[in-house]
C-alpha positions in Angstrom: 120.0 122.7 92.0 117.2 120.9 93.9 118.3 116.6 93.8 115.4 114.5 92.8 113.5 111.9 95.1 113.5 108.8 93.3 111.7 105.6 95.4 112.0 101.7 94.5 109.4 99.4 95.5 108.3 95.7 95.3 107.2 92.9 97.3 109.3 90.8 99.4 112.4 90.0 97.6 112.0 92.2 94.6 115.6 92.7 94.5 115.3 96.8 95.7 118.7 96.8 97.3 120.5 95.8 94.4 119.0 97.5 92.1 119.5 101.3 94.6 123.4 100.1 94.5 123.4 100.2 90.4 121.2 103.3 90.5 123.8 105.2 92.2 126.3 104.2 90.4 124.6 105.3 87.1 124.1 108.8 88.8 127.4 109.2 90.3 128.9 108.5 87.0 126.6 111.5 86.0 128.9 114.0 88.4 125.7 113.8 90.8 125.6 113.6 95.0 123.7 110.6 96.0 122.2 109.2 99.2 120.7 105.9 99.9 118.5 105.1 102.2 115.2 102.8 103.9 111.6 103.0 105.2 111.3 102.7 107.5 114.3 104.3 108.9 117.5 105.9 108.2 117.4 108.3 111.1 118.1 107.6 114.6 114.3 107.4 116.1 113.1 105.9 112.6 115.2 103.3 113.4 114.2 102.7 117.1 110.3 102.7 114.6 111.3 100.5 112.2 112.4 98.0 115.3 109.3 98.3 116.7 107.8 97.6 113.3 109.6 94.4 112.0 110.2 92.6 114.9 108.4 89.6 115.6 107.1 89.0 119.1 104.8 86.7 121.3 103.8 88.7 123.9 101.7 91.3 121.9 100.1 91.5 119.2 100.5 94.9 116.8 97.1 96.2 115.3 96.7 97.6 112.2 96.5 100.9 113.6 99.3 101.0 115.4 101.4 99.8 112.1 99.8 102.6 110.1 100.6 105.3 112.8 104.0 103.9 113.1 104.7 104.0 110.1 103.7 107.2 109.1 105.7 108.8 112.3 109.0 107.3 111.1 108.1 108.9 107.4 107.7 112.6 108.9 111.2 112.3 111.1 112.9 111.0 108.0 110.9 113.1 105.6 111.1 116.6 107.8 114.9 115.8 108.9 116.8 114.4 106.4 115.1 114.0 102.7 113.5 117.6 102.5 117.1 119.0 103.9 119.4 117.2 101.7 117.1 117.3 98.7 117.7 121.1 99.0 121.2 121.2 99.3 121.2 119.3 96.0 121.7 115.7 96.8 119.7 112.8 95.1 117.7 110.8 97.6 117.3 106.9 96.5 114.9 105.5 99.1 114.5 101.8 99.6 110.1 101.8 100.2 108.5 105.0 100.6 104.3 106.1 100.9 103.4 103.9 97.7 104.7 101.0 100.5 101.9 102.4 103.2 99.3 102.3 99.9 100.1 98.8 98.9 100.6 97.0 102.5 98.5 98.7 105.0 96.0 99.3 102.6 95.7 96.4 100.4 97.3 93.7 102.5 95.8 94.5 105.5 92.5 96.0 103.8 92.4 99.2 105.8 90.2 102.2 105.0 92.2 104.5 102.2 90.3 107.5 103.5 92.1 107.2 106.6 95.4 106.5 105.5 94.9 109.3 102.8 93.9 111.6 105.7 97.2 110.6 107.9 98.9 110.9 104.7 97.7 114.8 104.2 98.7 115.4 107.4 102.4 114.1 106.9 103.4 114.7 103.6 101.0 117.3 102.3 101.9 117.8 98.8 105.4 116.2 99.2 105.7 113.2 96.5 108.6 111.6 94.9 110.1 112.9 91.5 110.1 109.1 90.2 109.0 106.0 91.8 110.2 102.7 90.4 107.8 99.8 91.1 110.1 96.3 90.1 107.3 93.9 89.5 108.2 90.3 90.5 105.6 87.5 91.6 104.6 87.3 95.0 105.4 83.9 94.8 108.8 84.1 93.5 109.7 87.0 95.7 108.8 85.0 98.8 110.9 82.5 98.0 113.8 84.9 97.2 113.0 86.6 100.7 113.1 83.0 102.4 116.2 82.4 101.2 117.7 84.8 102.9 117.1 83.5 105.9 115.2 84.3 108.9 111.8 86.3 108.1 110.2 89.7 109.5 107.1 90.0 110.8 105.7 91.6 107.4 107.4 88.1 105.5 105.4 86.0 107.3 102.5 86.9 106.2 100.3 84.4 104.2 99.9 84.3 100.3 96.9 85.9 99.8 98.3 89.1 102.1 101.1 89.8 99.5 98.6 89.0 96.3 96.7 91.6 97.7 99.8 94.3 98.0 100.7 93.1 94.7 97.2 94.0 93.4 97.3 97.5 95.4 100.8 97.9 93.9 99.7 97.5 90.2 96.4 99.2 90.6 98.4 102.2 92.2 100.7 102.2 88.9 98.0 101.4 86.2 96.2 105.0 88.1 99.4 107.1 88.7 101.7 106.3 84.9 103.4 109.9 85.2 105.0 109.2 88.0 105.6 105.1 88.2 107.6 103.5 86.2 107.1 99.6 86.0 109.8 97.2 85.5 110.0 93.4 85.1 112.1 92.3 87.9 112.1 88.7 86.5 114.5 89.4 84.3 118.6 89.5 85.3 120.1 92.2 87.7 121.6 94.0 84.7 118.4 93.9 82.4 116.4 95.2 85.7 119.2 98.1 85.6 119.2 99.1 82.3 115.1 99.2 82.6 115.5 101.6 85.5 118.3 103.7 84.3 116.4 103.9 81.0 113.0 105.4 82.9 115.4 107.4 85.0 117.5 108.6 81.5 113.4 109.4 80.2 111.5 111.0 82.7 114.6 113.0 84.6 116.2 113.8 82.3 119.8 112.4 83.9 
């Protein structure tokens, strides 16, 4: 039996983490194998990418293209060499951010051309899309101040306000397009009221 690809998103502080902790708990309880992981990352060389991606550094500036190709070459290793493997060997695949992250920050925070992330996106993925994508809807605002209070920021958290209202916007405008496969939750409410949404659309549209 093929595992199903299920993706969380959010802005900063949306409380993902958490939420892929009680998720695979919920499916483990089911009798099912589950694996947790992050974009970028979760392989060796997607690490060494994700590095490269988050850091925040004086020396050189990273431009826009180089983030989008970056982060697209960490998705194919993890993609090619551990997700598509494991999926077929019957494992469930949480992933903490996935392609829906490239849509909302690359293009809408940083305003880049959706034909050419589309185009980089054919070439990487092809057909390959997640089974369910949870989107856990919290303010920019609030979420930033959630992410500052964990302490020291990346160099995607210190980005200004009107950066993350516009990967908020790309986010909802992305879910409000795509309702099949995005489930929307308020992630305002407590950490067990967010779970029970999730396991609810999981319960729904799996079929777990």
């Amino acid at each position: 039996m093929k595992g199903f690809f299920i993706t969380f998103e959010g802005g900063e502080g949306a409380g993902k983490s958490t939420q892929i902790e009680k998720t695979k708990s919920y499916l483990e309880s089911k009798g099912r194998k589950v694996i947790t992981i992050r974009e970028p990352g979760s392989t060796p060389i997607a690490e060494d990418i994700r590095n490269l991606l988050k850091s925040v550094r004086s020396d050189d500036r990273m431009c826009d293209t180089a983030e989008l190709l970056l982060m697209y070459a960490a998705r194919a290793q993890l993609v090619n060499t551990l997700i598509k493997p494991k999926l077929e060997e019957g494992f469930d695949i949480l992933c903490d951010r996935h392609d829906l992250s490239t849509i909302a920050y690359q293009g809408g925070g940083r305003m880049m051309n959706m034909e050419d992330i589309n185009a980089i996106r054919n070439v990487v993925l092809k057909s390959f899309r997640p089974d369910l994508t949870v989107l856990i809807d919290v303010p920019p605002k609030v979420g930033m101040a959630r992410a500052r209070n964990r302490g020291e920021l990346d160099r995607f958290e210190i980005s200004n306000a009107d950066f993350f209202e516009r990967v908020d916007k790309a986010y909802h405008d992305y879910a409000k397009n795509h309702p099949e496969t995005v489930a929307v939750v308020d992630g305002t409410l407590s950490v067990q009221e967010v779970s029970e949404q999730i396991i609810k659309n999981i319960q729904e549209r799996l079929d777990v």
